[in-house]
mmCIF file of the N, C-alpha and C atoms, coordinates in Angstrom:
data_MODEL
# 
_entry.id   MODEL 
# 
loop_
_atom_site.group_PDB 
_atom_site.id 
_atom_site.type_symbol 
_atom_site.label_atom_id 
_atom_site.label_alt_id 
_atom_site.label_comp_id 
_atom_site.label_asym_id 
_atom_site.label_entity_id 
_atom_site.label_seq_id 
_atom_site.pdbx_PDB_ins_code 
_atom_site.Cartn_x 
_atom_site.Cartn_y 
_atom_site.Cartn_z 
_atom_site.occupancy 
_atom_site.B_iso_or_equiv 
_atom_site.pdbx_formal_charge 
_atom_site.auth_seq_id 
_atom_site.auth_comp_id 
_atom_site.auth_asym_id 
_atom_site.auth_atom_id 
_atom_site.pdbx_PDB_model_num 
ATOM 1   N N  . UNK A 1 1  ? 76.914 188.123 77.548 1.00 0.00 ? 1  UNK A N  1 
ATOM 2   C CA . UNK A 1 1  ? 77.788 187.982 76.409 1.00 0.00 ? 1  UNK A CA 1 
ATOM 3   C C  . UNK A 1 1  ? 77.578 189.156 75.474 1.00 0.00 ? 1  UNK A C  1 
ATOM 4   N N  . UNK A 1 2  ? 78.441 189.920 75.370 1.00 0.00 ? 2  UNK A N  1 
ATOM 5   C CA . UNK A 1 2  ? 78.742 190.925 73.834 1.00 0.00 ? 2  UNK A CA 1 
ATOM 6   C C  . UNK A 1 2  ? 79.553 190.638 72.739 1.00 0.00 ? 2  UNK A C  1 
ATOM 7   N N  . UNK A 1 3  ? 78.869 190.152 71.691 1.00 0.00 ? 3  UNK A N  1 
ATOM 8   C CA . UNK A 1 3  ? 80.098 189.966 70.399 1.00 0.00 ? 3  UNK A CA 1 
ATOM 9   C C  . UNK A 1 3  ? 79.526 191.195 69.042 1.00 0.00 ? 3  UNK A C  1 
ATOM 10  N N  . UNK A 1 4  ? 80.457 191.585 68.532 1.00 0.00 ? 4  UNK A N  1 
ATOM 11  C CA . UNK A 1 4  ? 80.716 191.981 67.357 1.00 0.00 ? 4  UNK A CA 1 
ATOM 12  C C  . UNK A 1 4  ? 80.743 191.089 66.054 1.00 0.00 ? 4  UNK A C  1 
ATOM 13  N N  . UNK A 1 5  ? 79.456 191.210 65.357 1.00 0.00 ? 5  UNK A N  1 
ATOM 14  C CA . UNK A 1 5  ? 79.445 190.184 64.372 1.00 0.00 ? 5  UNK A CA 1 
ATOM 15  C C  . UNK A 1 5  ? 79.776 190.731 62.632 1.00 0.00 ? 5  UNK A C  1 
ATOM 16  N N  . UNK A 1 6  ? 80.144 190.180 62.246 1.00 0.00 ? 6  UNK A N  1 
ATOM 17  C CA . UNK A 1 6  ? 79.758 190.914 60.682 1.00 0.00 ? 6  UNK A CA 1 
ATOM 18  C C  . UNK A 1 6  ? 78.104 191.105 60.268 1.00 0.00 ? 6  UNK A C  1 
ATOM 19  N N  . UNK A 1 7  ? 77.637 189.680 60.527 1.00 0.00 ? 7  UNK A N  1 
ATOM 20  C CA . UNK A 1 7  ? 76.688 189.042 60.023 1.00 0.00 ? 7  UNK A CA 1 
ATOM 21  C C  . UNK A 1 7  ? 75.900 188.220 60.896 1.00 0.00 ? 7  UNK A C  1 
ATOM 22  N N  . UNK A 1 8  ? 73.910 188.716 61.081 1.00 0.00 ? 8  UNK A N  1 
ATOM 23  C CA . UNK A 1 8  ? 73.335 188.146 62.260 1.00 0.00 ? 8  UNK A CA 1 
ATOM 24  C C  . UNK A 1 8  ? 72.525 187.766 61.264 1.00 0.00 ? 8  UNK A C  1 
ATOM 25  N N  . UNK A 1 9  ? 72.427 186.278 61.326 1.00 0.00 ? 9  UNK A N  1 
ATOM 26  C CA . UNK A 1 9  ? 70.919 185.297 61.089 1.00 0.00 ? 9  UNK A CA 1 
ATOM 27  C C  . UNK A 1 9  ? 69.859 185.759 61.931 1.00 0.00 ? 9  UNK A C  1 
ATOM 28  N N  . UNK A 1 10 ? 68.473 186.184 61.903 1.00 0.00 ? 10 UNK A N  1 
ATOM 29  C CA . UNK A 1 10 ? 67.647 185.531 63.222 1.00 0.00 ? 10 UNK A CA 1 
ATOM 30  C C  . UNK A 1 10 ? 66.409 184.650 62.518 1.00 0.00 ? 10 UNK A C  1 
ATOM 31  N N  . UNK A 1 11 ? 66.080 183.566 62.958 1.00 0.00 ? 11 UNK A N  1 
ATOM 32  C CA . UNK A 1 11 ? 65.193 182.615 62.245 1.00 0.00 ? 11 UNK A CA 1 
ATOM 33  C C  . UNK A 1 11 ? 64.389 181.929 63.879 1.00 0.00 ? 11 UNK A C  1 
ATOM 34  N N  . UNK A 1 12 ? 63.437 181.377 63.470 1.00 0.00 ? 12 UNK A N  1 
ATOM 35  C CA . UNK A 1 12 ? 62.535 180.852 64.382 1.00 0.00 ? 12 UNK A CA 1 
ATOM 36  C C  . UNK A 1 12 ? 63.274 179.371 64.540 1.00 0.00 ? 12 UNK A C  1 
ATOM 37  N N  . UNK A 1 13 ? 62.862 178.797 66.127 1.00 0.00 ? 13 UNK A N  1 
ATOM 38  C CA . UNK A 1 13 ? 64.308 177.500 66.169 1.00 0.00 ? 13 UNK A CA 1 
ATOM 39  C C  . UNK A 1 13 ? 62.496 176.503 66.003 1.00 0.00 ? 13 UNK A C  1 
ATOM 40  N N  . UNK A 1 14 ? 62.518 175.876 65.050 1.00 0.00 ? 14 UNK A N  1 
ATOM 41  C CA . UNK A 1 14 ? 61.642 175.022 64.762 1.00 0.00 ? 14 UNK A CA 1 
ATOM 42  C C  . UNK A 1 14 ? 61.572 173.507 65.805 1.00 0.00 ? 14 UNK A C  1 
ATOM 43  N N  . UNK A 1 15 ? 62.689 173.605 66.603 1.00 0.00 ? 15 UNK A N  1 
ATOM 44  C CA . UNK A 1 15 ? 62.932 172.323 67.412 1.00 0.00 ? 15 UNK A CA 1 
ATOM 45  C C  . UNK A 1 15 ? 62.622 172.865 68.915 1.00 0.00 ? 15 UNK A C  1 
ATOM 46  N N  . UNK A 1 16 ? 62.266 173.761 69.218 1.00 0.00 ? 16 UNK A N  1 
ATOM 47  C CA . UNK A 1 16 ? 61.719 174.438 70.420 1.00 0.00 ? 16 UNK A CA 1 
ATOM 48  C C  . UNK A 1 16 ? 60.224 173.611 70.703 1.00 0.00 ? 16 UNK A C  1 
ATOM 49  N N  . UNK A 1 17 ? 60.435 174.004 72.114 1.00 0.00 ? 17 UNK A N  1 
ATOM 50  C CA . UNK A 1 17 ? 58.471 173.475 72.561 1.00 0.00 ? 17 UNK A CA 1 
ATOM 51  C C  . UNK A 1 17 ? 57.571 174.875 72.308 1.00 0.00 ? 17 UNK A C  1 
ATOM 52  N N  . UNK A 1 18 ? 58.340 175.468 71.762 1.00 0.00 ? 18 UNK A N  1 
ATOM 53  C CA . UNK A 1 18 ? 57.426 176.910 71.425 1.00 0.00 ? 18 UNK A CA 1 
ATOM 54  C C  . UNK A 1 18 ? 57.263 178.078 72.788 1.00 0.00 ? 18 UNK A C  1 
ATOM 55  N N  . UNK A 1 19 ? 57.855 177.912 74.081 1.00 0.00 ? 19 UNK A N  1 
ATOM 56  C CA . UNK A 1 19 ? 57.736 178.531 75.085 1.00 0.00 ? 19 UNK A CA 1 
ATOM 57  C C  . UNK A 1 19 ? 59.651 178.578 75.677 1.00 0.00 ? 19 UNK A C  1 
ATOM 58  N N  . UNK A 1 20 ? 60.435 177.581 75.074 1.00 0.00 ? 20 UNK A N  1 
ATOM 59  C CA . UNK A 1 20 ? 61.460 177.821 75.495 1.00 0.00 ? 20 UNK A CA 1 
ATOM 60  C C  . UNK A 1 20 ? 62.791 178.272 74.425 1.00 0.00 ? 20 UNK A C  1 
ATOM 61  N N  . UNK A 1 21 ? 63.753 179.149 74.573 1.00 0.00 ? 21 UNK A N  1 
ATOM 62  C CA . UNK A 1 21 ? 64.476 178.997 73.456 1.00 0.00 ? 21 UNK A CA 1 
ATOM 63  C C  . UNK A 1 21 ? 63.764 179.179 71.771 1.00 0.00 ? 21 UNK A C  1 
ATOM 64  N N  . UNK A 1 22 ? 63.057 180.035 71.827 1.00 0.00 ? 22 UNK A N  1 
ATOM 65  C CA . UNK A 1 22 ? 62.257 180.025 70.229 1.00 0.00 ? 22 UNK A CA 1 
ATOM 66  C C  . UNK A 1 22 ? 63.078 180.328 69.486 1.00 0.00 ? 22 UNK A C  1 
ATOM 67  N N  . UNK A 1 23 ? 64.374 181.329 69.428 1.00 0.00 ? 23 UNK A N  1 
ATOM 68  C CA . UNK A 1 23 ? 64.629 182.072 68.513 1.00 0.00 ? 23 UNK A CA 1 
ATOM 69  C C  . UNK A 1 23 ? 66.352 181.712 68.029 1.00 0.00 ? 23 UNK A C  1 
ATOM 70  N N  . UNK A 1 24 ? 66.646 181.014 66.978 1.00 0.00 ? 24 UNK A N  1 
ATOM 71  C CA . UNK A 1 24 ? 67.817 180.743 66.739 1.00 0.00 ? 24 UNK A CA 1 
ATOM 72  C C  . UNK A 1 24 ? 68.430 182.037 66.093 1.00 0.00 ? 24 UNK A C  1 
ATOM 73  N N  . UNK A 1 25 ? 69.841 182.655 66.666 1.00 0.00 ? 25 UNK A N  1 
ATOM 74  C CA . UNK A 1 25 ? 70.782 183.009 65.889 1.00 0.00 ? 25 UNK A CA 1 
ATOM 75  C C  . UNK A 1 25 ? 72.086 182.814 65.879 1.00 0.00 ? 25 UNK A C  1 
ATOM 76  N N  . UNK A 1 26 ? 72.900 182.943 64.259 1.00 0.00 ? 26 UNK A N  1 
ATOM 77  C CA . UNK A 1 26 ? 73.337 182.718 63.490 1.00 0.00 ? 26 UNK A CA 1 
ATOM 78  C C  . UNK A 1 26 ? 74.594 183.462 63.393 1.00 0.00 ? 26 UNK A C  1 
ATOM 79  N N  . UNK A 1 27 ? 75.460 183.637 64.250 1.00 0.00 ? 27 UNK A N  1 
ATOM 80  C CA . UNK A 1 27 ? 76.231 184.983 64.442 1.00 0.00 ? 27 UNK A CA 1 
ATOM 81  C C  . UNK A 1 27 ? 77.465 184.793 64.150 1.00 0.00 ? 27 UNK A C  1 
ATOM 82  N N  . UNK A 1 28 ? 77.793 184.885 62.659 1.00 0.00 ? 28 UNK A N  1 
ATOM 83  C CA . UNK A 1 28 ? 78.570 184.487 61.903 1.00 0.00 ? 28 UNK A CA 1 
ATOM 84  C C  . UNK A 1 28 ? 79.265 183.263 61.394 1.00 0.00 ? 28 UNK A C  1 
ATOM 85  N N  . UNK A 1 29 ? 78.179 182.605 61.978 1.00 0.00 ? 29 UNK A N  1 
ATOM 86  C CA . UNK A 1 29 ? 77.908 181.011 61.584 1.00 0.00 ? 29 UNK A CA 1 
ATOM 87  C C  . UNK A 1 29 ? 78.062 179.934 62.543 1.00 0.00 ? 29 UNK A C  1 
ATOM 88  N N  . UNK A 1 30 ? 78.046 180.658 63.877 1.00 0.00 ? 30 UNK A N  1 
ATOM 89  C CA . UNK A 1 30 ? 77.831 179.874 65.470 1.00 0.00 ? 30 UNK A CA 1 
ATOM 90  C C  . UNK A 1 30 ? 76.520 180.307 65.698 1.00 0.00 ? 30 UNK A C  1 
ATOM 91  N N  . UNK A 1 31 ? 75.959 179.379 65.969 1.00 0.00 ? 31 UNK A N  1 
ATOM 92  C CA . UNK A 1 31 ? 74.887 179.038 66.619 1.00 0.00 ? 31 UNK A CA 1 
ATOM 93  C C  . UNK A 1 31 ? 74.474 179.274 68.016 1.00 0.00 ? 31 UNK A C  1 
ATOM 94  N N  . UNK A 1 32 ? 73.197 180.370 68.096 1.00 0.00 ? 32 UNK A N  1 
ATOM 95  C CA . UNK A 1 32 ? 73.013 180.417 69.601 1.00 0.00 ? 32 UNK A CA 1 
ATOM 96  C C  . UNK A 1 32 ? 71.717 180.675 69.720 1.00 0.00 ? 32 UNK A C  1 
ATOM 97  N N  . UNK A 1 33 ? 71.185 179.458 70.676 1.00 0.00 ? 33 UNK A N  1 
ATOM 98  C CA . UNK A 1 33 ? 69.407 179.567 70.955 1.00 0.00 ? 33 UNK A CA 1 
ATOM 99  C C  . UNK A 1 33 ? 69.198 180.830 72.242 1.00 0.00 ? 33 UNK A C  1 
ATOM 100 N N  . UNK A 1 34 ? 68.126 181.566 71.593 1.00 0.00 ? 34 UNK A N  1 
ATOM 101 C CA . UNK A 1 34 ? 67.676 182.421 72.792 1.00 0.00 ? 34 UNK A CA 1 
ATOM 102 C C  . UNK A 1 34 ? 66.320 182.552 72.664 1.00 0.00 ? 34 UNK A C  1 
ATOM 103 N N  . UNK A 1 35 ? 65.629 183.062 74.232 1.00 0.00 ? 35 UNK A N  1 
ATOM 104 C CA . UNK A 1 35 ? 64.381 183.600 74.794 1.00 0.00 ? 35 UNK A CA 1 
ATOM 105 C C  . UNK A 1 35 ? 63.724 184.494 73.973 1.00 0.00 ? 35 UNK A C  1 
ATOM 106 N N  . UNK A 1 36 ? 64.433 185.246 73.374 1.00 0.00 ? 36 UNK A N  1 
ATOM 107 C CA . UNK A 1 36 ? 63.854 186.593 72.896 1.00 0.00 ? 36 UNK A CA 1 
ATOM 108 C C  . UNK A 1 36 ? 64.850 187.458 72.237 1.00 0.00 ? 36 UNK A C  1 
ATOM 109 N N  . UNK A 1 37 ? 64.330 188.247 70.861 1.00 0.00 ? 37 UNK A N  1 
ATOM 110 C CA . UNK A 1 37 ? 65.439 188.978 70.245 1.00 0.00 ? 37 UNK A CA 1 
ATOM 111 C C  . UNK A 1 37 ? 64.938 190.660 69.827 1.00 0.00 ? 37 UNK A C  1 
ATOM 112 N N  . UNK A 1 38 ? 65.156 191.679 70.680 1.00 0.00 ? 38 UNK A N  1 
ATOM 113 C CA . UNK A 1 38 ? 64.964 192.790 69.939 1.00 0.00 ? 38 UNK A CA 1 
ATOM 114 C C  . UNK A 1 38 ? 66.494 193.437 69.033 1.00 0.00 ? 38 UNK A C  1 
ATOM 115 N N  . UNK A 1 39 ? 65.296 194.189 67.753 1.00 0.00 ? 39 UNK A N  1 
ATOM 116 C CA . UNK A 1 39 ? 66.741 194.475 66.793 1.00 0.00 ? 39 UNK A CA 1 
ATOM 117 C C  . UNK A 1 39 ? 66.224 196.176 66.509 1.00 0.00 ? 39 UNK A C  1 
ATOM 118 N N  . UNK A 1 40 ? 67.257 196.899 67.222 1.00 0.00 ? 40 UNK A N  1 
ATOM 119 C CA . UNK A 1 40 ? 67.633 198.027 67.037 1.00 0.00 ? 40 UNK A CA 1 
ATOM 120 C C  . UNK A 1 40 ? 68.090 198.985 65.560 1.00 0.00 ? 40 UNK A C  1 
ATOM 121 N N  . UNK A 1 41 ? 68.208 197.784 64.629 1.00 0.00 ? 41 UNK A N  1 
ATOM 122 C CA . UNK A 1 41 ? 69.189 198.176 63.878 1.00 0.00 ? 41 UNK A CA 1 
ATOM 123 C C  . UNK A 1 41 ? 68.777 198.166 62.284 1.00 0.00 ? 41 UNK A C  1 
ATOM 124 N N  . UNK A 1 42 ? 69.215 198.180 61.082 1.00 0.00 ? 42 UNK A N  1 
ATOM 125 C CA . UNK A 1 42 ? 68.336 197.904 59.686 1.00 0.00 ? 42 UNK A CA 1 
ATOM 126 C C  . UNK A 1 42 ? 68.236 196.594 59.950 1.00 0.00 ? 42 UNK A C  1 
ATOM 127 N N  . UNK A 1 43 ? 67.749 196.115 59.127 1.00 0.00 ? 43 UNK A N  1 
ATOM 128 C CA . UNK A 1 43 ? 67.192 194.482 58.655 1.00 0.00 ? 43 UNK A CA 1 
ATOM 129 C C  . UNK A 1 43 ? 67.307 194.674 57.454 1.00 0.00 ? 43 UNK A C  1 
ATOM 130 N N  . UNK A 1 44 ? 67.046 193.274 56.621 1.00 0.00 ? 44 UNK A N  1 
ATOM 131 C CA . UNK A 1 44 ? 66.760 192.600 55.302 1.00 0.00 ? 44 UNK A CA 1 
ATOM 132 C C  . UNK A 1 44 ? 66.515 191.231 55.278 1.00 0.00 ? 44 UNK A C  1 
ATOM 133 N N  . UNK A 1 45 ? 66.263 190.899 54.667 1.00 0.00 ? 45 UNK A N  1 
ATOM 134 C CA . UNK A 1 45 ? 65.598 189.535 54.280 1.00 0.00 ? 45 UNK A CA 1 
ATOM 135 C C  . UNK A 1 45 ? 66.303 188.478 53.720 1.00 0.00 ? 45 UNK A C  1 
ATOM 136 N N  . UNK A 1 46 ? 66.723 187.551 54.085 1.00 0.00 ? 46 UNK A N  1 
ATOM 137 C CA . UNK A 1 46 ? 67.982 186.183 53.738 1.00 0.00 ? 46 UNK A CA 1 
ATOM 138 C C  . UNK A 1 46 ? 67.304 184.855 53.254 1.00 0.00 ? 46 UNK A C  1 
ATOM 139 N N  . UNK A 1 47 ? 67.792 184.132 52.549 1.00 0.00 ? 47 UNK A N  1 
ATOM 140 C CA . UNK A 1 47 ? 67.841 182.564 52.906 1.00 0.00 ? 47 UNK A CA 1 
ATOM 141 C C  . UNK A 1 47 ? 69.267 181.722 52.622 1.00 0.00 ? 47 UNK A C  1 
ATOM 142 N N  . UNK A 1 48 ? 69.109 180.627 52.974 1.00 0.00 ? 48 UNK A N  1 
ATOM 143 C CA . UNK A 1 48 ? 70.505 179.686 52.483 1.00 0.00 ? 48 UNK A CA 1 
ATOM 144 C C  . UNK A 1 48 ? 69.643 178.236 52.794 1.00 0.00 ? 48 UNK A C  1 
ATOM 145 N N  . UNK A 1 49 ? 70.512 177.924 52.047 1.00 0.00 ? 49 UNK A N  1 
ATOM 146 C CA . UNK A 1 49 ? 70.360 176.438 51.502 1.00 0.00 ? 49 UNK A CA 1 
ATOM 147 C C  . UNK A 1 49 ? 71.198 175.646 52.811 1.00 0.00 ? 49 UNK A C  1 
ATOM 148 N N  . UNK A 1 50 ? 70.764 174.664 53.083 1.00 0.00 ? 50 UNK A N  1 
ATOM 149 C CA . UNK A 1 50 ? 70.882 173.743 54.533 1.00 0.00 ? 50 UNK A CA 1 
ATOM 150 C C  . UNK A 1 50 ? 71.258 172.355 53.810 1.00 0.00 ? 50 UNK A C  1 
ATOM 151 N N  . UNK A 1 51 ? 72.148 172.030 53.583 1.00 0.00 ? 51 UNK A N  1 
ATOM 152 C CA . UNK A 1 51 ? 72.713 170.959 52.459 1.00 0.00 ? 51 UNK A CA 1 
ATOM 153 C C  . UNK A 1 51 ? 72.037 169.576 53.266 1.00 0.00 ? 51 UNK A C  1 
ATOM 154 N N  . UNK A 1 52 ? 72.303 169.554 54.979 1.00 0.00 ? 52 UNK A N  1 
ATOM 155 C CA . UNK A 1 52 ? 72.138 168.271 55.757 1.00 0.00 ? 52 UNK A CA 1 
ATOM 156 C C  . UNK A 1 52 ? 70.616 168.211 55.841 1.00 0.00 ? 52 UNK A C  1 
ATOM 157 N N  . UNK A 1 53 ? 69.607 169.165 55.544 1.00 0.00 ? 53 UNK A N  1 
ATOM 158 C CA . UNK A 1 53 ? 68.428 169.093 56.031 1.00 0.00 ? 53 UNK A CA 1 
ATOM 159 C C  . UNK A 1 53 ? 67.520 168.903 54.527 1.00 0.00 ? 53 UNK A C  1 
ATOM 160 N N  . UNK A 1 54 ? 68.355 169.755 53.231 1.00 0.00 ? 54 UNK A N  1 
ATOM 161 C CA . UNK A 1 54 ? 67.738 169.654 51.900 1.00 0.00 ? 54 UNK A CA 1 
ATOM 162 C C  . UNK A 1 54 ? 66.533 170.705 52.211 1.00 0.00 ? 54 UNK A C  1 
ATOM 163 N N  . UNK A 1 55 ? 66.521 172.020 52.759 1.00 0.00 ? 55 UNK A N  1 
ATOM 164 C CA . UNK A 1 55 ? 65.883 172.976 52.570 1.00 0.00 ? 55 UNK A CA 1 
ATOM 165 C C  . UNK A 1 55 ? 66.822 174.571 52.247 1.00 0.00 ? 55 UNK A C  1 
ATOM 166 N N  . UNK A 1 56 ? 65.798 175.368 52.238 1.00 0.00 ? 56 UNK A N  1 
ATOM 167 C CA . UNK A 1 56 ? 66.283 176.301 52.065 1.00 0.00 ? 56 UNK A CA 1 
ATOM 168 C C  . UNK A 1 56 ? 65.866 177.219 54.121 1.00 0.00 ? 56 UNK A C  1 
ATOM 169 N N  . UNK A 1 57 ? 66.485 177.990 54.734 1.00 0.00 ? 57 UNK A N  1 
ATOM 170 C CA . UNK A 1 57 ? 65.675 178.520 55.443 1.00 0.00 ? 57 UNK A CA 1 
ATOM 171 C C  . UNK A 1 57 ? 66.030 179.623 55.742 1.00 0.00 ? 57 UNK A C  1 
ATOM 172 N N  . UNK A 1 58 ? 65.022 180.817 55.731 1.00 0.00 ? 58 UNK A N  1 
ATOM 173 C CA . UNK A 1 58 ? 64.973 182.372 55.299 1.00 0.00 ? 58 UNK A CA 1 
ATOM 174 C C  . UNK A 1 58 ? 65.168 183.007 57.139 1.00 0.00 ? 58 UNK A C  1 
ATOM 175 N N  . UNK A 1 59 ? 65.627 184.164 56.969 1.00 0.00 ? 59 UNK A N  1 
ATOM 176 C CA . UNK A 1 59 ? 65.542 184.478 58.259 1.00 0.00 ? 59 UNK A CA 1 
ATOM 177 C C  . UNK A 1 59 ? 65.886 186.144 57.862 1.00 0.00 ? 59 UNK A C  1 
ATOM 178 N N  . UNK A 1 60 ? 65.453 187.033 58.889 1.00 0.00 ? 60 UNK A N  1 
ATOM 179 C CA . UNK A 1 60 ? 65.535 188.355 59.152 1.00 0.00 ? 60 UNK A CA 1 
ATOM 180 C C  . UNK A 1 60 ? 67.153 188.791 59.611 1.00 0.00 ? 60 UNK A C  1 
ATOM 181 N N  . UNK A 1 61 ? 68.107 189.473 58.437 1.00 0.00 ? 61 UNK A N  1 
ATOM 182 C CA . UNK A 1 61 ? 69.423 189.589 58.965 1.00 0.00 ? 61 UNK A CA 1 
ATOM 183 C C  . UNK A 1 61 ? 69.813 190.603 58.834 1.00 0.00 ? 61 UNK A C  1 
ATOM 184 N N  . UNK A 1 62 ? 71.194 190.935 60.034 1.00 0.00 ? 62 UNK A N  1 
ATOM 185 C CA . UNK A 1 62 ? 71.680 192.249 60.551 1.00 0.00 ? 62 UNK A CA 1 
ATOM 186 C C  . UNK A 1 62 ? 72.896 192.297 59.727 1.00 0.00 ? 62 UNK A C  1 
ATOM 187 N N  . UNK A 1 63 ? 73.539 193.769 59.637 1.00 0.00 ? 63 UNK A N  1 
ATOM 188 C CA . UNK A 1 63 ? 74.917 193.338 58.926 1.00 0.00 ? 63 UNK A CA 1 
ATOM 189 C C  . UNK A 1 63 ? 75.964 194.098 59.686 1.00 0.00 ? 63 UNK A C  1 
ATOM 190 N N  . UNK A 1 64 ? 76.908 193.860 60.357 1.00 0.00 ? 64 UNK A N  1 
ATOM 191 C CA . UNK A 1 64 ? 77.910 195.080 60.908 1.00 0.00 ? 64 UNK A CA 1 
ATOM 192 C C  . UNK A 1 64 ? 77.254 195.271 62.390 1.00 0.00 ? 64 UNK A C  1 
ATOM 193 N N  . UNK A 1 65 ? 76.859 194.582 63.366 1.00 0.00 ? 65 UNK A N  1 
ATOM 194 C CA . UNK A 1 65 ? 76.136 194.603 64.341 1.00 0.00 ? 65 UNK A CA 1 
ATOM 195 C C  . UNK A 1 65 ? 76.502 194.602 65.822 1.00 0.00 ? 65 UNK A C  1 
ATOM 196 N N  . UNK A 1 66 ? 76.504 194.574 66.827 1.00 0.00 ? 66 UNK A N  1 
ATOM 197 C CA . UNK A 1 66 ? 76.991 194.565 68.058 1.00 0.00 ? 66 UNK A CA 1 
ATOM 198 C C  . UNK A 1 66 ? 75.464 193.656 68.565 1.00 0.00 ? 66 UNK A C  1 
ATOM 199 N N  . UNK A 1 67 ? 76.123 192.772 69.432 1.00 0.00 ? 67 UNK A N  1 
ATOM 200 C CA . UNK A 1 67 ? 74.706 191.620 69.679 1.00 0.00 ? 67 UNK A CA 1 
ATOM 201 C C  . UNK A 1 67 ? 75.250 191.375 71.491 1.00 0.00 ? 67 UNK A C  1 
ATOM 202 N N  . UNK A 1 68 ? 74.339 191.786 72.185 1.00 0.00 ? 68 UNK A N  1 
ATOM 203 C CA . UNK A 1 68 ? 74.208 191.426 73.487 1.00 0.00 ? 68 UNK A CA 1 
ATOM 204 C C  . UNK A 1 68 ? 73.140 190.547 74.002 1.00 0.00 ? 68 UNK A C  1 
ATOM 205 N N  . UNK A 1 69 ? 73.767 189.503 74.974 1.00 0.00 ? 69 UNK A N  1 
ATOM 206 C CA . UNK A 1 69 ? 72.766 188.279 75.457 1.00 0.00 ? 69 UNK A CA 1 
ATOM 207 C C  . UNK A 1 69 ? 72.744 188.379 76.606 1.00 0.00 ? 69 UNK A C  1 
ATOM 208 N N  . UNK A 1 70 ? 71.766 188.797 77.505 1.00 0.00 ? 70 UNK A N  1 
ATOM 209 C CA . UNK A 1 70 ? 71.595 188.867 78.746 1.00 0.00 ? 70 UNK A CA 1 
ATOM 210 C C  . UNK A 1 70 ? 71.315 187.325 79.304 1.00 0.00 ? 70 UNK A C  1 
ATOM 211 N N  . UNK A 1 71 ? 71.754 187.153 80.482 1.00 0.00 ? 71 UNK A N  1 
ATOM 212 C CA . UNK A 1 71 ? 71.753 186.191 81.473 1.00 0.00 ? 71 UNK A CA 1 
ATOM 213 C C  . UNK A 1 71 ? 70.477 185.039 81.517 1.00 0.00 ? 71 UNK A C  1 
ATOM 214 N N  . UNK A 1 72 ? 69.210 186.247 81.040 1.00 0.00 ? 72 UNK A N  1 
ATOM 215 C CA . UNK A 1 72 ? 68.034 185.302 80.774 1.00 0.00 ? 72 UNK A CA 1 
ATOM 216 C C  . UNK A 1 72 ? 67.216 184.949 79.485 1.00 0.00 ? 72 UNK A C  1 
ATOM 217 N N  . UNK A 1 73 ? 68.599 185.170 78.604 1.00 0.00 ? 73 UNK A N  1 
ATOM 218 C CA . UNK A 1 73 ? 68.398 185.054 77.544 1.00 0.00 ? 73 UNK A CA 1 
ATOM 219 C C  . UNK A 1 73 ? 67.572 185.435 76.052 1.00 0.00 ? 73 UNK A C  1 
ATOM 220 N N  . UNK A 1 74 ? 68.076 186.653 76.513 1.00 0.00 ? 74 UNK A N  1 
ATOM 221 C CA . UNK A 1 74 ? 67.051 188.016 75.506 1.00 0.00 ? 74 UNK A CA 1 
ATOM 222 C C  . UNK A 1 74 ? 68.434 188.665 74.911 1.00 0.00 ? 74 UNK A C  1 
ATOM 223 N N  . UNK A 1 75 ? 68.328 188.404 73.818 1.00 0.00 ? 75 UNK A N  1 
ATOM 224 C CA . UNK A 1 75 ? 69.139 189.313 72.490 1.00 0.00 ? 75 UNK A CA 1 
ATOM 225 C C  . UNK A 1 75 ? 69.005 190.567 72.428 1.00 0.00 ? 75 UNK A C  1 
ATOM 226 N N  . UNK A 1 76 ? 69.709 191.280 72.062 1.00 0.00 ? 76 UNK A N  1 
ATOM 227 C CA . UNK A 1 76 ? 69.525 192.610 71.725 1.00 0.00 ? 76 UNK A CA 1 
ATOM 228 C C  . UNK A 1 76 ? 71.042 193.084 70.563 1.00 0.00 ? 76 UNK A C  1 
ATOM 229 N N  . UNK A 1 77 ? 70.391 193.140 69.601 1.00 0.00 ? 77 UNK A N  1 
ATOM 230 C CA . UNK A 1 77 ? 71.159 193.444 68.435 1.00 0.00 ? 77 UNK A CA 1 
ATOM 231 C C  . UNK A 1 77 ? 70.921 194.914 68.007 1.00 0.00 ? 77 UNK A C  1 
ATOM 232 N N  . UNK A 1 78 ? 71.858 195.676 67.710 1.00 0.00 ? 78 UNK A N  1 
ATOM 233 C CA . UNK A 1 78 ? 72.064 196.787 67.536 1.00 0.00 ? 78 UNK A CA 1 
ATOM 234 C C  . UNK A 1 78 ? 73.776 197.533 66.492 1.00 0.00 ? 78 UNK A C  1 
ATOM 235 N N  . UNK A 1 79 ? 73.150 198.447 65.510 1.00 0.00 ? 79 UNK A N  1 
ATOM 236 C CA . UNK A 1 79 ? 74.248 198.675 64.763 1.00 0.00 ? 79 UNK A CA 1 
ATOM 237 C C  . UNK A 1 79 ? 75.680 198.744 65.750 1.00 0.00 ? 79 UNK A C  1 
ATOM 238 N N  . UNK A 1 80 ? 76.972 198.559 64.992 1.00 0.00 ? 80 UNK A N  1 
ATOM 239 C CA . UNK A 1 80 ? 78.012 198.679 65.438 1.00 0.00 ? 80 UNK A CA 1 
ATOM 240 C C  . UNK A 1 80 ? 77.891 200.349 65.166 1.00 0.00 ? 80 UNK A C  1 
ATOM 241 N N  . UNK A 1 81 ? 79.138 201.222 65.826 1.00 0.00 ? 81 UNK A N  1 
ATOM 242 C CA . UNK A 1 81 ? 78.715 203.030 66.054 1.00 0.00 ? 81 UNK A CA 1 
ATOM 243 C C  . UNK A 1 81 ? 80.451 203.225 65.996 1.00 0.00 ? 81 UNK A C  1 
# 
């Protein structure tokens, strides 16, 4: 899968057994669990407020990005060019 996002969440998926699926992102507000995420690209630092859960939760985000998901489920986020 290759999408073009505006905007990449990446946050730790707290509902994982810790060996499968660790890494939730957020890719313009769809949801997608993966294996592993390298990021090519700037970063900055986020949170938002989770109205159904009553937290806040922070995550490492991309802006303007091109995001590829390989087959075994390793991310790779990288500026759009």
């Amino acid at each position: 899968m290759q999408k073009k996002v505006q905007l990449a969440h990446i946050r730790y998926n707290t509902n994982s057994d810790g060996q499968n699926l660790c890494w939730r992102l957020v890719l313009d507000g769809e949801e997608i669990l993966v294996e592993s995420v390298q990021i090519e690209a700037p970063v900055f630092t986020s949170k938002d407020w989770i109205e159904p859960i009553g937290q806040f939760k922070h995550h490492i985000s991309v802006r303007d990005c091109a995001v590829i998901i390989g087959e075994a489920g390793d991310a790779l986020i990288r500026p759009v060019v």
